[in-house]
C-alpha positions in Angstrom: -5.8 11.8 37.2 -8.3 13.5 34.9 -8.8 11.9 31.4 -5.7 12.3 29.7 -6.3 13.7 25.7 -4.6 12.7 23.1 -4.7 14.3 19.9 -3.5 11.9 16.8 -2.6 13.5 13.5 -2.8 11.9 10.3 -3.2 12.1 7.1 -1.4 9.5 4.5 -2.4 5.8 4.1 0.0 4.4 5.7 -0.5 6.9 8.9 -3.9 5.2 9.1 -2.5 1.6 9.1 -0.4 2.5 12.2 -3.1 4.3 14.0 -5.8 1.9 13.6 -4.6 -0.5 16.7 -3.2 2.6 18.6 -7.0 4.1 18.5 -8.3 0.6 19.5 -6.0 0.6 22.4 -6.7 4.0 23.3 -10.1 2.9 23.6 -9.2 0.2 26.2 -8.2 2.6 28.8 -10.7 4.7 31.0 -7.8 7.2 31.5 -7.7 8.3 27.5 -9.7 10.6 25.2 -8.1 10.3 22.0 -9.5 12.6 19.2 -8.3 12.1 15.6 -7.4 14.8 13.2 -7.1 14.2 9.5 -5.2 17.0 7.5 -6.3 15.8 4.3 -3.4 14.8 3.0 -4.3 11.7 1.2 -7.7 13.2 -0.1 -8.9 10.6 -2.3 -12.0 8.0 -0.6 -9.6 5.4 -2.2 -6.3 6.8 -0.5 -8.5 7.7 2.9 -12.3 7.0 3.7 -12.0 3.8 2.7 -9.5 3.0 4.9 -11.4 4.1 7.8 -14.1 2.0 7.2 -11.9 -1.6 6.5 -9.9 -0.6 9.8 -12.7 0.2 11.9 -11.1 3.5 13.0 -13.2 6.4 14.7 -14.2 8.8 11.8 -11.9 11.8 12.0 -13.3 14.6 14.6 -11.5 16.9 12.5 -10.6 16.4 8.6 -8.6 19.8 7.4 -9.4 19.0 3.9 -5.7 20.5 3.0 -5.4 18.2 -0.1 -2.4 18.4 -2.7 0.7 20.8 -3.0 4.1 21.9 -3.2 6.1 20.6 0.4 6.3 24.2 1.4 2.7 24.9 1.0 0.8 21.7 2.0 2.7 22.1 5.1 1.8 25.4 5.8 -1.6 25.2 5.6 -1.4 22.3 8.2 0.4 24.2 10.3 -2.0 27.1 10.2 -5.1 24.8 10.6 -3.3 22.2 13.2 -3.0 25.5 15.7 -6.5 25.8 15.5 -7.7 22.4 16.2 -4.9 22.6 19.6 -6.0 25.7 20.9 -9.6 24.5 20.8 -9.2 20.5 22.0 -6.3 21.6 24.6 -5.1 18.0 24.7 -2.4 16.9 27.0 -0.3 14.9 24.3 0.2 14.7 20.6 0.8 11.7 18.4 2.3 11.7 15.4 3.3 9.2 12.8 6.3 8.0 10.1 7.3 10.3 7.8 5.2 12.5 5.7 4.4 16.3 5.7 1.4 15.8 8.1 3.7 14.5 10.7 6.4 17.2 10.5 3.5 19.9 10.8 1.7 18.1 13.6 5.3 18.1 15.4 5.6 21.5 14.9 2.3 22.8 16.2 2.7 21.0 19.3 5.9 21.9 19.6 5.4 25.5 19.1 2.3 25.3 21.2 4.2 23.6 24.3 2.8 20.5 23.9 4.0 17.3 24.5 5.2 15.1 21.5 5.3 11.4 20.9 6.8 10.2 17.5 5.2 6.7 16.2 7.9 4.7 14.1 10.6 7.7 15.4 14.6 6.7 14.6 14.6 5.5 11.1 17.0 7.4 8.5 17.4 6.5 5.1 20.5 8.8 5.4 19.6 10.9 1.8 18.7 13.9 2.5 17.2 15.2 -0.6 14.1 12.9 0.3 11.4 15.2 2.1 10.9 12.4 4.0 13.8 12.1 5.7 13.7 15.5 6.5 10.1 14.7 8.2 11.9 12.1 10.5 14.9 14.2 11.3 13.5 17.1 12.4 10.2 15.4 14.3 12.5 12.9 16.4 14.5 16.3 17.5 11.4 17.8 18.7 9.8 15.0 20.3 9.8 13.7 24.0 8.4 10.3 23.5 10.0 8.2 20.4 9.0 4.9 19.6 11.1 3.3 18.2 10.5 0.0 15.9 13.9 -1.7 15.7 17.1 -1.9 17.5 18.4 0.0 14.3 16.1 2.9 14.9 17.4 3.1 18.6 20.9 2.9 17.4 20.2 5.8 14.7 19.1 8.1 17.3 22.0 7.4 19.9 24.2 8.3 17.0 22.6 11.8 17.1 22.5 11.8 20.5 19.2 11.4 21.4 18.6 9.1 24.4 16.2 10.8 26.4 12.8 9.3 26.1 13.5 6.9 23.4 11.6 3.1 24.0 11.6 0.4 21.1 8.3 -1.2 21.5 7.9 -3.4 18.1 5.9 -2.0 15.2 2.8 -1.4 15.2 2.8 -2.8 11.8 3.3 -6.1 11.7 0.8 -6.1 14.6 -1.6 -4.8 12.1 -0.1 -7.6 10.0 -0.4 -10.3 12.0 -4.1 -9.4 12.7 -5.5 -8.4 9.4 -3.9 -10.9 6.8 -5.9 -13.9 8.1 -9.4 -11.2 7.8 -8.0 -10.2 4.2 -8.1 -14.1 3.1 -11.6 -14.4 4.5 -13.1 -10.7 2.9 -10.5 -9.9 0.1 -11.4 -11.0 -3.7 -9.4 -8.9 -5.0 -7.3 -11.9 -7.1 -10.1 -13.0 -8.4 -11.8 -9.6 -9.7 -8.5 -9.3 -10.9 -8.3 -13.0 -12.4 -5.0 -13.5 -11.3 -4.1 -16.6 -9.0 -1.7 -16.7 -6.6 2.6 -16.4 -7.7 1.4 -15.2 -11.0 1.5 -11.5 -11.5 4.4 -8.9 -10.0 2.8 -6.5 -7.4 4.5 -2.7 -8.5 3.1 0.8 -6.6 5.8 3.7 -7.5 4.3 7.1 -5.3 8.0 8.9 -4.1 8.7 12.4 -5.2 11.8 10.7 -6.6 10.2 8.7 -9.2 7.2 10.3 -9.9 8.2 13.7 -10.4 11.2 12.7 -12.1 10.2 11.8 -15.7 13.0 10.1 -17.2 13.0 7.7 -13.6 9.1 7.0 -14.3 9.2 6.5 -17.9 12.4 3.7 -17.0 10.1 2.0 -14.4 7.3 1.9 -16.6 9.4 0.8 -19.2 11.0 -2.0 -17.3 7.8 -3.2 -16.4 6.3 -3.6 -19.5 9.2 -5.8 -20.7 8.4 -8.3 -18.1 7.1 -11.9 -18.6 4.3 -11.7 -15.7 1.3 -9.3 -15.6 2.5 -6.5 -13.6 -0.2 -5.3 -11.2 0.0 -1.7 -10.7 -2.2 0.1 -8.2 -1.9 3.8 -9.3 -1.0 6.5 -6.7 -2.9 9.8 -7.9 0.3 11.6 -8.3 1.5 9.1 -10.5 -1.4 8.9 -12.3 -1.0 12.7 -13.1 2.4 12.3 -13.8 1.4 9.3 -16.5 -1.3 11.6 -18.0 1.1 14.6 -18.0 3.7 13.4 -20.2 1.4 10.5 -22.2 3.8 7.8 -21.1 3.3 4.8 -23.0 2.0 1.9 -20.9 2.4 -2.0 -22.3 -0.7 -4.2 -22.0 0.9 -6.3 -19.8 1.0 -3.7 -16.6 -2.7 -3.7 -15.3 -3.3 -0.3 -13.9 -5.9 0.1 -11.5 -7.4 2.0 -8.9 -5.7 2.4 -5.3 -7.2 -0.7 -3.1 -8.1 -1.4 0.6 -5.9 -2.1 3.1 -7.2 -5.7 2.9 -7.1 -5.9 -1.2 -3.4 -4.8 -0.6 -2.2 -7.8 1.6 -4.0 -9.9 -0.6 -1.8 -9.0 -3.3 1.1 -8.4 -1.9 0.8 -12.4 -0.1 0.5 -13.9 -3.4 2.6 -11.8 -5.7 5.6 -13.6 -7.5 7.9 -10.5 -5.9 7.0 -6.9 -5.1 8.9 -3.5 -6.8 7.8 -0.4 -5.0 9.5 2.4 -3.2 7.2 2.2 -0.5 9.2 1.4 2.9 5.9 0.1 4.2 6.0 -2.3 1.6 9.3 -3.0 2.0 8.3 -4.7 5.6 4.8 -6.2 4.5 6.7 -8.2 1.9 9.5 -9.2 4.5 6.8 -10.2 6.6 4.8 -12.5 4.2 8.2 -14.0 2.8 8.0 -12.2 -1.0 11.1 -11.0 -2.6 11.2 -7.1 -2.4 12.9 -5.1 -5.4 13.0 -1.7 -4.0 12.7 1.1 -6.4 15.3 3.8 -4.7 18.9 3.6 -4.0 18.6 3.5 -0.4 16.2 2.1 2.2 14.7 3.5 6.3 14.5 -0.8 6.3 17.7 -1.6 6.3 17.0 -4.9 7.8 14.9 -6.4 5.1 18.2 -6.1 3.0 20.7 -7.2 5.3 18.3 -10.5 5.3 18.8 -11.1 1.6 15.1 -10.6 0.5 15.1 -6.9 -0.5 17.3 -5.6 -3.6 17.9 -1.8 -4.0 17.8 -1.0 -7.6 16.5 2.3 -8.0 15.3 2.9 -11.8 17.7 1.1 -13.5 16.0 -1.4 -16.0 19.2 -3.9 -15.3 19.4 -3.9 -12.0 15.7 -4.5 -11.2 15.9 -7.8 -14.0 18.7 -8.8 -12.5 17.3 -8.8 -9.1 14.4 -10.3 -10.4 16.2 -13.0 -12.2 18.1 -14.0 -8.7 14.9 -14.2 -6.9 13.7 -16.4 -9.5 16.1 -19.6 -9.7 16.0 -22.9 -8.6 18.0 -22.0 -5.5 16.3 -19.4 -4.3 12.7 -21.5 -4.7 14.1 -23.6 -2.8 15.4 -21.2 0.2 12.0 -19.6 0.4 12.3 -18.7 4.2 14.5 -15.6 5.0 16.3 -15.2 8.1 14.3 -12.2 9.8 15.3 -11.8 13.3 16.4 -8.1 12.9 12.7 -6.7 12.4 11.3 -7.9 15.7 8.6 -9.7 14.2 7.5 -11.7 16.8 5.0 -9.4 19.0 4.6 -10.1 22.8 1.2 -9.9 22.9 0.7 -13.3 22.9 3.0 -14.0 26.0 0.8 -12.1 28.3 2.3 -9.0 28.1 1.5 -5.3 26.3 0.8 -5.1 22.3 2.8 -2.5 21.1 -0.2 0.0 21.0 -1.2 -0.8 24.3 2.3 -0.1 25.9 2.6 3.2 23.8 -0.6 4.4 25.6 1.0 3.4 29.1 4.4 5.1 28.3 2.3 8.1 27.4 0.5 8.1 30.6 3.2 7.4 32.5 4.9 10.6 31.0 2.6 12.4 31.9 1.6 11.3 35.2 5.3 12.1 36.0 4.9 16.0 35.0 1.8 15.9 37.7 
């Protein structure tokens, strides 16, 4: 068989996290040419180039440059530009990943283009419908002939809607990521120190959905909330938020240290040694199941339903009470005590180490072996 291309398509942070070890396996097989292309989504070097760099991932062969813009628009344009970059590369496969609008449009254009489609992190559902996200998932796992799946829930989600055909859960390619980078991050990271914070001082808050950020009474609660807590609230700003801040000159308390989007690396640092983590990140949501640190989710509803069903995630939206509340139950004597939570639901334990495939590595053979079957 020929080289077998694969074009990935990204464009959000947490698309690169995913892809790093995917690219790395790619690279271990004679059979693959995997080409990246960056729409641009996440424009900002803080958001993007520096992710690149800390992940060791191939520079992008292709970086669309779409930047910001309404759903409609952004995707669009990668739509319009993603059809270019297939018609000239030609590749045999696509890859796509999560949630975002760079995935949907990626789906699309291969889809519309006849090519075939695997979906990285495919079944999840969140099952509210006004998120764009889950819009992103719904419509990508549809179109898609390869879906890998995370979880057993993921699998289950997709039987529901019927789809059977081509589905594998092969672990996440997270907490591989995980597992390898937050023993480099405690070597290279000094991000606690720049920061002069040591470790189960400070909360660890990063608010970047649609539903807080462009909904100003939401963002001005969460802001709110955090300023009237005890600890030092570090807050690593998404450029939308920050807008959003600017926008409407929301007050900010000197105890919430805003800075800058950090590394990959920086990230795990805090996240490790944070007191408890508030976010409406669903990557988050994971990382701080993973590294045992209460989660207070800031949405109503959760893609990682696991990490509540284990007792270590609270949903509590914007609501200044609930958030306190769950921040108060994570916070006695009990709970101290009971600092291990029962996990088993989110696969964390990758088979890697027992001789057999990473989770990259056996998405790159299921690929192959797809296509070696259309032959």
């Amino acid at each position: 068989m020929d080289k077998m291309k694969i074009v990935s398509i990204v464009g959000a942070r947490p698309q690169f996290v995913k892809m790093a070890l995917v690219a790395e396996a790619a690279g271990a097989f004679r059979a693959v040419d995997f080409c990246i292309a960056h729409t641009g989504q996440h424009y900002d070097a803080n958001m993007s180039d520096i992710f690149f760099r800390d992940l060791d991932i191939p520079s992008p062969k292709y970086n669309l440059n779409i930047g910001s813009g309404t759903h409609v628009e952004t995707t669009g344009k990668m739509l319009q530009a993603l059809e270019r970059v297939l018609l000239k590369e030609a590749p045999d496969m696509v890859f796509v990943y999560g949630d975002t609008n760079s995935t949907l449009a990626g789906a699309l254009a291969a889809v519309k283009m006849g090519i075939p489609l695997a979906h990285i992190e495919a079944g999840l559902r969140s099952f509210n419908r006004s998120m764009p996200e889950e819009i992103n998932r719904l419509i990508t796992d549809r179109v898609s002939d390869i879906l890998f799946c995370p979880t057993k829930t993921a699998v289950h989600n997709l039987r529901r809607e019927g789809i059977t055909k081509g589905v594998f859960q092969v672990e996440d390619v997270m907490i591989e990521m995980l597992r390898k980078y937050s023993a480099i991050a405690g070597r290279r990271s000094r991000i606690l120190g720049v920061l002069s914070q040591g470790p189960h001082e400070y909360y660890l808050a990063t608010v970047h959905r649609a539903c807080n950020t462009d909904d100003i009474a939401r963002l001005k609660s969460l802001l709110k909330t955090f300023g009237l807590l005890k600890r030092p609230v570090i807050f690593p700003v998404h450029p939308r938020t920050t807008k959003a801040i600017s926008a409407n000159k929301i007050r900010v308390r000197p105890n919430v240290i805003m800075i800058d989007p950090v590394s990959y690396i920086d990230m795990l640092m805090l996240e490790k040694h944070a007191c408890a983590i508030l976010t409406d990140s669903g990557g988050m949501q994971k990382e701080a199941h993973f590294f045992h640190v209460p989660c207070v989710t800031l949405r109503e509803e959760t893609e990682w339903v696991e990490t509540v069903s284990s007792g270590w995630n609270v949903l509590a939206g914007a609501d200044e009470v609930k958030i306190r509340k769950a921040l108060k139950h994570f916070s006695s004597p009990r709970r101290n005590v009971e600092r291990r939570p029962a996990r088993p639901a989110l696969n964390h334990s990758l088979r890697s180490g027992s001789g057999q495939a990473s989770p990259a590595s056996r998405m790159i053979e299921i690929a192959l072996k797809f296509l070696r079957s259309r032959r």
